[in-house]
C-alpha positions in Angstrom: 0.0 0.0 0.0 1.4 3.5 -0.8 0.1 6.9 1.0 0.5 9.4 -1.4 -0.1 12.6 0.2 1.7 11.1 3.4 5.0 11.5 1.9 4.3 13.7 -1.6 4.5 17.4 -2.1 2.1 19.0 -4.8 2.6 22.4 -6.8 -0.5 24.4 -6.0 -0.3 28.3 -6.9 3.4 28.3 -7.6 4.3 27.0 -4.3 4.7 23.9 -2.3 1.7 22.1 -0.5 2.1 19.3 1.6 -1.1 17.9 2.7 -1.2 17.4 7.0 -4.1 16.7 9.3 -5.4 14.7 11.5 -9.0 12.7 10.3 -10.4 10.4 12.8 -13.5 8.1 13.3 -15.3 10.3 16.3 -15.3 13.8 13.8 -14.7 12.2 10.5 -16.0 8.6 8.6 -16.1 6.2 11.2 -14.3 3.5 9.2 -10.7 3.2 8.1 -9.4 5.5 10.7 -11.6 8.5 10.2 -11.3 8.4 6.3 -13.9 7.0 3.4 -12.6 5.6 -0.2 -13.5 7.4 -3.6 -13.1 5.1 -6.1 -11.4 6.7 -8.9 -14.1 4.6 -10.9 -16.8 5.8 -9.5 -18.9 3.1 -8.5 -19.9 -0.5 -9.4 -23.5 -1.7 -10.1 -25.0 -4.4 -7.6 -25.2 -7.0 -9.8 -21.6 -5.6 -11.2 -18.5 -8.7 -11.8 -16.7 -8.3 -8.8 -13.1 -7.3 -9.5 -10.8 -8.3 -5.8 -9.3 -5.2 -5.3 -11.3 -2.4 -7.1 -15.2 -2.5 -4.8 -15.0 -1.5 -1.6 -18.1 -1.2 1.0 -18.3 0.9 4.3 -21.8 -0.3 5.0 -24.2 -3.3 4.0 -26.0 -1.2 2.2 -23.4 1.3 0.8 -22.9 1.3 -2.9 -19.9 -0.4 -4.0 -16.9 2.0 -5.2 -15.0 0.7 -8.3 -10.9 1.7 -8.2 -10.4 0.1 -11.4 -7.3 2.4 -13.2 -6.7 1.1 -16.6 -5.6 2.4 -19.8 -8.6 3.4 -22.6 -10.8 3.6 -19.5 -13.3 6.2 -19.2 -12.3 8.9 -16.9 -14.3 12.6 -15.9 -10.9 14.4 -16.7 -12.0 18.0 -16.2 -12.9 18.2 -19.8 -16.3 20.5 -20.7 -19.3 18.9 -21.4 -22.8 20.3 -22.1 -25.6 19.1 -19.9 -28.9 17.9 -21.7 -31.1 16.1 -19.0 -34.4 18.2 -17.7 -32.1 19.3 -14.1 -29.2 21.0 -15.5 -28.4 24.8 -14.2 -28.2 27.2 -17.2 -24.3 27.3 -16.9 -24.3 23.8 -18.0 -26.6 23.7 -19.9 -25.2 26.8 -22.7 -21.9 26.9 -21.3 -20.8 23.6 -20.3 -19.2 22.3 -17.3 -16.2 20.4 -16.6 -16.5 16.5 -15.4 -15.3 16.1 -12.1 -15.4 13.3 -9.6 -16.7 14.9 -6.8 -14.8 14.2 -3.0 -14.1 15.7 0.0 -11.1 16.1 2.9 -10.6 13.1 4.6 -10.6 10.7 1.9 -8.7 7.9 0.4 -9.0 8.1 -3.2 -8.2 4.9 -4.5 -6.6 3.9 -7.7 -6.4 -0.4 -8.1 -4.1 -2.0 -11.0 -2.1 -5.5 -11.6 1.9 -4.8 -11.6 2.2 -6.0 -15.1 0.0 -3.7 -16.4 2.6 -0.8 -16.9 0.2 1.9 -14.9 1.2 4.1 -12.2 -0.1 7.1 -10.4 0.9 10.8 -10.3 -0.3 14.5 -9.4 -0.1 16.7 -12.4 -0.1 20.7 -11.2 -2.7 21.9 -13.4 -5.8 21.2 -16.1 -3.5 22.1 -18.9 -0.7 19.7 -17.8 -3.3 17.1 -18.1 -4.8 17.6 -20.8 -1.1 17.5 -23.0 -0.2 14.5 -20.8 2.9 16.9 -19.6 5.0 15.3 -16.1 7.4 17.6 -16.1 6.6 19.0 -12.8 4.7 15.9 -12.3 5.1 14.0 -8.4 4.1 10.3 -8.6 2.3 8.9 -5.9 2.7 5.1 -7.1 4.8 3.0 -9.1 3.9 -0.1 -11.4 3.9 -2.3 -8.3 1.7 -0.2 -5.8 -1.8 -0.6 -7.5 -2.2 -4.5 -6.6 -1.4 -4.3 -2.8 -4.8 -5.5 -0.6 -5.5 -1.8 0.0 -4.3 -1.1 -3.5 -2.9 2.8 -4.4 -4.3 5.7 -2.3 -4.0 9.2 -2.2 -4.5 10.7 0.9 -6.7 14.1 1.3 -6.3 15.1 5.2 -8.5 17.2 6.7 -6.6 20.3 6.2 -6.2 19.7 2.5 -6.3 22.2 -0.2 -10.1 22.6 -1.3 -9.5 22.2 -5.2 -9.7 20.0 -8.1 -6.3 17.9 -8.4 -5.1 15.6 -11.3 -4.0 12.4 -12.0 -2.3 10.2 -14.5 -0.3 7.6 -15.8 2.4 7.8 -17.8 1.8 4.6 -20.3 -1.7 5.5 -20.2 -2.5 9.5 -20.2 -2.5 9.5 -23.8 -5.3 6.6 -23.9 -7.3 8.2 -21.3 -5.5 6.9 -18.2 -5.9 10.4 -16.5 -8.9 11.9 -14.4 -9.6 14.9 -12.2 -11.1 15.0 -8.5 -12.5 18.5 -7.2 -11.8 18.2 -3.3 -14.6 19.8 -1.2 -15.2 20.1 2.8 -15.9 17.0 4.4 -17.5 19.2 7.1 -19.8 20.5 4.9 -20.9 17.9 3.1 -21.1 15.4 6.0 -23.2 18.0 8.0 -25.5 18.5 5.4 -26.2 14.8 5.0 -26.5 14.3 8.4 -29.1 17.3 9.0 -31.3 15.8 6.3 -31.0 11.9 7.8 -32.7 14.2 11.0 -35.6 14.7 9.7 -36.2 12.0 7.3 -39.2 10.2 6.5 -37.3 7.0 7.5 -37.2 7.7 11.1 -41.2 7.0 10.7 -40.9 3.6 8.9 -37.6 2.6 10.9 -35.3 2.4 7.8 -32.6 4.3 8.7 -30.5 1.7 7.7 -32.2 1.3 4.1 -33.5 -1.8 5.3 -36.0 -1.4 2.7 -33.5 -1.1 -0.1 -31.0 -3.5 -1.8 -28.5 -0.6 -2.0 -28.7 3.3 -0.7 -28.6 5.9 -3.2 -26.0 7.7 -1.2 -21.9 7.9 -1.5 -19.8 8.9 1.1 -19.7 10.4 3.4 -23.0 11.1 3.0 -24.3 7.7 3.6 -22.9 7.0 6.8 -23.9 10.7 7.9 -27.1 10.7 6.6 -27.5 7.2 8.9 -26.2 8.8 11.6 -28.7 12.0 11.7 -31.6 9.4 11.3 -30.4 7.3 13.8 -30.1 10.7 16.2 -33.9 10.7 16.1 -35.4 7.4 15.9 -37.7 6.8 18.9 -36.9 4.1 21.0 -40.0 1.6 20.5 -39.6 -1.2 22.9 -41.2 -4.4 22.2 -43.8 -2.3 19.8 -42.7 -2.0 16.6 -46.4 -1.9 15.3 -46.0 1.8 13.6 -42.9 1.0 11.7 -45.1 -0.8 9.3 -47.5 1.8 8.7 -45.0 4.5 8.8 -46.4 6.9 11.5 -43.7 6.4 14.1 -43.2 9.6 15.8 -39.7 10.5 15.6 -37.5 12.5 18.8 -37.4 15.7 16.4 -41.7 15.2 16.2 -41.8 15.3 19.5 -43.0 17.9 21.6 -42.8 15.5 24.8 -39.0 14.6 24.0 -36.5 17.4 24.7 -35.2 17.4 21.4 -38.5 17.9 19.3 -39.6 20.5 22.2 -35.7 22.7 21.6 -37.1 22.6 17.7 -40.5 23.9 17.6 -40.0 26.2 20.6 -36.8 28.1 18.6 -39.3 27.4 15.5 -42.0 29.9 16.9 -39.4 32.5 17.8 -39.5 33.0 14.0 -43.2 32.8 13.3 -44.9 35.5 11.3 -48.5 35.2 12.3 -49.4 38.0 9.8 -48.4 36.3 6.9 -50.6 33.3 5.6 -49.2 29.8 4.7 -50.2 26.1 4.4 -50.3 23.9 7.0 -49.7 20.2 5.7 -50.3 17.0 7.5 -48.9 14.0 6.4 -48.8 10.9 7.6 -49.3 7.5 6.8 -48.9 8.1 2.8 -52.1 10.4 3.4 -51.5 14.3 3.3 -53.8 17.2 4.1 -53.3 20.7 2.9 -54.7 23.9 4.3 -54.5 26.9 3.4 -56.9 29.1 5.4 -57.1 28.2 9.0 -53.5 28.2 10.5 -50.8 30.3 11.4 -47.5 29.7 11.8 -47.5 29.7 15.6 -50.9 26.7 15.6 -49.2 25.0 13.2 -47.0 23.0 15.2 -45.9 19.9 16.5 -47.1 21.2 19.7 -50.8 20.6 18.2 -49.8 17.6 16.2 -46.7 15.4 15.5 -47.5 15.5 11.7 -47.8 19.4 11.3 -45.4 21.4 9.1 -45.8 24.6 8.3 -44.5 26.6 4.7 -44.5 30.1 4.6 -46.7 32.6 1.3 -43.4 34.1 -0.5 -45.8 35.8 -3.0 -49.2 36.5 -3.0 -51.4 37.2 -6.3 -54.5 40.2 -5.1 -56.0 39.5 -8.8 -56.2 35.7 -7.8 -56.8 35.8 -4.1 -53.8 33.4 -4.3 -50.4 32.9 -2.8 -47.6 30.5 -3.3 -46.6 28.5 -0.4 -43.6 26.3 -0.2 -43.2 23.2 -2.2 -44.8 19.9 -3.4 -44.6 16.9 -5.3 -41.2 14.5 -5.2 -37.4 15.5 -4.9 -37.4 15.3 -8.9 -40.4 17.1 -9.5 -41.1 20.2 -6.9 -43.5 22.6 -8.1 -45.0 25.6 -6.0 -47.9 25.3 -3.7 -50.5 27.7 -4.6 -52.9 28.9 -1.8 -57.0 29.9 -3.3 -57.7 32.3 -0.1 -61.5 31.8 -2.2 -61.7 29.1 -1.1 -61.6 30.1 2.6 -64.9 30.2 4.7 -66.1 33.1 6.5 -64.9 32.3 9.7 -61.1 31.6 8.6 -58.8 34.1 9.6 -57.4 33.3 5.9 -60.7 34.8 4.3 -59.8 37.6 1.9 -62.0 40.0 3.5 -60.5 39.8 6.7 -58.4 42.2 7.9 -55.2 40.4 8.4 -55.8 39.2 4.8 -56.2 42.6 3.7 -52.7 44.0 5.4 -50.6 41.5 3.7 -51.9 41.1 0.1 -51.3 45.2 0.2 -47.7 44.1 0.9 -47.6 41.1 -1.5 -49.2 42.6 -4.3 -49.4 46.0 -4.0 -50.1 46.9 -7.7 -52.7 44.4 -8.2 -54.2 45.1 -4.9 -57.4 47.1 -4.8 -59.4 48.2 -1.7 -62.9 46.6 -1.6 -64.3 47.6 2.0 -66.7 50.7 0.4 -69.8 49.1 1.4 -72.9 48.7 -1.2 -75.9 50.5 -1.3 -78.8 48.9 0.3 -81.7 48.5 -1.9 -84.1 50.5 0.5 -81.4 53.2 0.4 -81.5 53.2 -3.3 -84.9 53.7 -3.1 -84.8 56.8 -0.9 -82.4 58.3 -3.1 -84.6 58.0 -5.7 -87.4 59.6 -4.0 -85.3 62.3 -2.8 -84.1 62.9 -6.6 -88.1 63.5 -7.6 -88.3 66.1 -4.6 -85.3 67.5 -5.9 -87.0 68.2 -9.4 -89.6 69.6 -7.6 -87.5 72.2 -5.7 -85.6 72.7 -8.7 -88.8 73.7 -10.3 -89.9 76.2 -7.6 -86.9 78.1 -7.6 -87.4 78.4 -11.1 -90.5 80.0 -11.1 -89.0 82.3 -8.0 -86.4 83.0 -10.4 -88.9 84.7 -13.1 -91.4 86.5 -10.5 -88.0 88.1 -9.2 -86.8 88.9 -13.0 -90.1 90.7 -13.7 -89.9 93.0 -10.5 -86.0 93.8 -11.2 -84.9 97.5 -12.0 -82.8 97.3 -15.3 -79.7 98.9 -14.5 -78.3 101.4 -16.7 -75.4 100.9 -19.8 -71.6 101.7 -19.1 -68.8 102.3 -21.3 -65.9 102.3 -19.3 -63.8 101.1 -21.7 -62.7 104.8 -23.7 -64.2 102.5 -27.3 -67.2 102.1 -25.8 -67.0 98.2 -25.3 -69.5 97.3 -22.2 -67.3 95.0 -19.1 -68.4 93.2 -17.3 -68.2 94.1 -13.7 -67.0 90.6 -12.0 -64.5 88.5 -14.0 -65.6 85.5 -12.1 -68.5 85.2 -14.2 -68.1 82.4 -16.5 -68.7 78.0 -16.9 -67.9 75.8 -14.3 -66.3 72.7 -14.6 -69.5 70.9 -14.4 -70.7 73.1 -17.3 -73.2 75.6 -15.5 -73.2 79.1 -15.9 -71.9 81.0 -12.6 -73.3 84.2 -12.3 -71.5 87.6 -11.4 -71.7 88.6 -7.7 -71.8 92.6 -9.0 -75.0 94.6 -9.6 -73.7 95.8 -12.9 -74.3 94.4 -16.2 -76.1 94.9 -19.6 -79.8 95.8 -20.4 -80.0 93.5 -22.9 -78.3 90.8 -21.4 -80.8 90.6 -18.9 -83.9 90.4 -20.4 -82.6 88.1 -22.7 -81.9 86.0 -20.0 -85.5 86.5 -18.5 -87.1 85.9 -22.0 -84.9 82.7 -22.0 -86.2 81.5 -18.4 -89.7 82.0 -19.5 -89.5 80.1 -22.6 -87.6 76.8 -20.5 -90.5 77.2 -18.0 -93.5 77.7 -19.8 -92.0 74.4 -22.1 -92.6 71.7 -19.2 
């Protein structure tokens, strides 16, 4: 067995870079001394020939990592390559992105081959170097005898490891495609992620942490053992009744309000609530799930109120739709957003859109499509009285008319003016005029024109004695 990185230096940024750390099995993998292998294969199929030397398993139910370092094999060498399936990102996609084998710190990648074969390993400094097959500043990590020990060839990636892509080679072989390129990441990282989604898995319910129900996980390390681990964290202790594992509605530590840990989560949950924004509130269990949209809150939808409870959050709310979109549903393949109908809501939901809390945020959500509907309508009795009070109207209005002309025939006419020095007539009040609403205003002053006037009185007469 060789250990590169134990013993190797590698040329990273125009200086030297010797890989040191310390992995173990309490803060790292928990096999092989605190480190995982990464098959510089990738990995084998389960019904896959099995090659002694090249599969390795941490767990039962692990999938099997395939070493196998041969010339003409197929290798992700850092090349670009165009994504074409319905998940790829948009760099991908138009851009293309380089094919990696994907690892982490604290790793043992592993590179299995027979001594006659003429292969070796070694550490090129760069993409380019690679790609031309170039060892001049090559450092090899295993000769022609290393690849067939048990343990065959490994390069070691400590925990304090550079985090970037490194590249490998052999010499009789680069030219045939004997070459490939690992981007290093975090094991940290990655393992904490993994392990945080094992914690709230659906597994804890049907006790499968261990993919009991599966020939093989779908996971690589280290995620698999993490993930196991976070499940493991919160599967209830069941006793002699293991009843609810087959039905799948075991209530898992982090479900829990009772259990410490499930009480720590929801309680820090609330602190976060927003009670005036609307969500859905799903129950699932049992392969049955319930939405609703129009009766919770964040703070009663809990696991304080029910075990199954899980609350998503309106990011967007449409006022022309009485709709919002909240969270997620459908598979891990297929998520698509949740849309809320707030029509659908009953009277007495606080969800309603007429109520007030409704109101407040769909202003906020939507504030261009929003419009205010709380102008109450006319009552038919009240339409009635307006109409009644629009006939006495008329009648007024025709009483002041005939005011209008018994005052016209009694009024002096007052005499011409020329103020102007040509003898135009003004008018004494410049406010005379139309109004807006097209009536004629008349002048506040008592001076005007003969004429004018009894025109105007001729006119009244004519419009009155016409009805």
């Amino acid at each position: 067995m060789k250990l590169g990185t134990a013993i190797i230096a590698i040329l990273h940024s125009s200086s030297l870079f010797v890989a040191e750390g310390a992995c173990n099995v309490n803060d790292n993998h928990p096999e092989n001394g605190g480190y995982f292998v990464e098959g510089i294969a990738g990995f084998s199929s389960a019904d896959g020939p099995l090659v002694v030397g090249t599969q390795y398993k941490s767990h039962e139910k692990s999938r099997p990592t395939n070493s196998t370092w041969v010339a003409g094999g197929k290798y992700p060498d850092g090349s670009l390559q165009y994504c074409t399936g319905p998940y790829c990102s948009e760099t991908c996609r138009n851009d293309g992105c380089p094919t990696l084998i994907e690892s982490t710190t604290c790793s043992q990648i592993r590179f299995c081959y027979a001594s006659d074969s003429g292969s070796d390993v070694w550490a090129l400094p760069s993409e380019m170097a690679l790609s031309k097959c170039d060892f001049t500043e090559a450092t090899q990590v295993c000769d022609t005898s290393e690849g067939s020990d048990d343990d065959c060839c490994n390069f070691m990636v400590e925990e304090d490891a550079e985090l970037q892509t490194y590249f490998f080679a052999s010499k009789s072989g680069c030219a045939e495609g004997q070459k490939a390129a690992v981007r290093v990441g975090d094991y940290d990282e990655v393992g904490l992620a993994c392990y945080n989604m094992g914690t709230t898995t659906s597994r804890i319910s049907k006790c499968t942490c261990n993919f009991e129900d599966r020939e093989l996980s779908s996971l690589s390390e280290p995620c698999h053992s993490q993930f196991i681990g976070g499940c493991m964290k919160n599967m209830p202790d069941l006793g002699d009744d293991t009843s609810c594992c087959d039905t799948g509605t075991c209530v898992g530590n982090h479900k829990n309000y009772e259990h410490p840990i499930g009480k720590a989560l929801e309680d820090d949950r609330k602190t976060l609530c927003r009670d005036d924004i609307p969500g859905r509130c799903t129950r699932s269990v049992g392969g049955e799930t319930m939405h609703d949209c129009c009766s919770h809150t964040c703070s009663s939808c809990g696991i304080d109120k029910d075990p199954w409870y899980t609350w998503s959050q309106c990011d967007s709310g449409n006022a022309t739709a009485s709709s919002g979109e909240c969270g997620y549903s459908g598979s891990h393949y297929s998520m698509e957003k949740f849309t809320c109908d707030f029509t659908q809501c009953a009277d007495d939901h606080i969800w309603q859109k007429t109520s007030d809390v409704y109101k407040a945020w769909m202003k906020t959500a939507d504030p261009e499509g929003y419009v205010e509907t709380d102008t109450p309508p006319v009552k038919e009795s009240d339409s009635h009285s307006h109409e009644s009070k629009s006939e006495e109207t008329k009648v007024e209005e025709s009483k002041s008319e005939e005011t209008k002309v018994e005052e016209s025939k009694s009024a002096e006419v007052p005499d011409k003016s020329t103020d102007d020095t040509d003898g135009t007539v003004k008018n004494s009040d410049s406010s005379a005029g139309i109004d807006d609403n097209g009536t004629v205003k008349s002048s506040d002053s008592s001076a005007g024109i003969a004429g004018h006037v009894i025109g105007a009185v001729i006119g009244i007469f004519i419009t009155f004695f016409s009805f």
